[in-house]
C-alpha positions in Angstrom: 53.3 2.3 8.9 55.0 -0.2 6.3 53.0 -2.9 4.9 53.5 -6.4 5.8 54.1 -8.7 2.5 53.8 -12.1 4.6 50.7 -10.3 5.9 49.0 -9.9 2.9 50.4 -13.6 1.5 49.3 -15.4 4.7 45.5 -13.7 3.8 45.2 -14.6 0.4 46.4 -18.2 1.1 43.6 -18.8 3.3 41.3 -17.3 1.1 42.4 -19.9 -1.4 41.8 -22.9 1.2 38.6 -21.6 2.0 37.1 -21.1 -1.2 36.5 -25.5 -1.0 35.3 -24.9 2.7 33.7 -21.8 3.7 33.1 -19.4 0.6 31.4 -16.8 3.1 34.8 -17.1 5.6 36.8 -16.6 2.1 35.0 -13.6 0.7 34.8 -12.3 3.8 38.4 -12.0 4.5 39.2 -10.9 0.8 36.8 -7.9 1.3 38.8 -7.1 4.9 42.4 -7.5 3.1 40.5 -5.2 0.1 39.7 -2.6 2.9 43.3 -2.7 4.1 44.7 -2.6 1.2 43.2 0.5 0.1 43.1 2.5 3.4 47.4 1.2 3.7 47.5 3.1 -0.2 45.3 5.9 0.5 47.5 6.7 3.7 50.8 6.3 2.0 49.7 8.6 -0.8 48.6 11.3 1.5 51.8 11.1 3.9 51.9 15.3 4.2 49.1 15.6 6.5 48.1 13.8 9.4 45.4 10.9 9.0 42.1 12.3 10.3 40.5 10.0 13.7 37.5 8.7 10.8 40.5 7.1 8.9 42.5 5.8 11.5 39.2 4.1 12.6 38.4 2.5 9.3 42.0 1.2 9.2 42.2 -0.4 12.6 38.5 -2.1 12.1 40.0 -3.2 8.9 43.4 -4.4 10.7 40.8 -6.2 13.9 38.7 -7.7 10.7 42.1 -9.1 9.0 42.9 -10.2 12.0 40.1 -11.8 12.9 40.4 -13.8 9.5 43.6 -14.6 9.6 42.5 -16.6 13.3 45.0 -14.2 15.1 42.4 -12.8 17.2 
């Protein structure tokens, strides 16, 4: 699974609108693109052995939670 840059731009941008609005919404989100972002590294650095069902779960609530901030859901 590749990353997706404008995924990752399209989060923090609303991040940055919401900081004025809705701080909660904003840190929210930042915390779910965190949680991506570091299940997305940990899985590329581990590539020789197949992901375990406990990680693929964190990453797709992580993915749903992204989502979910990004208003795609």
């Amino acid at each position: 699974m590749q990353i997706e840059h404008h995924t990752v731009l399209n989060a923090v941008s609303r991040a940055i609108i919401l900081c004025d609005s809705d701080t909660e919404q904003a840190k929210d989100g930042l915390y779910a693109l965190g949680d991506y972002l570091k299940h997305y590294f940990f899985a590329t650095a581990r590539r020789q052995t197949e992901p375990s069902e406990m990680e693929l779960e964190r990453v797709a609530e992580s993915l749903r939670a992204l989502r979910q901030f990004l208003g795609k859901e």
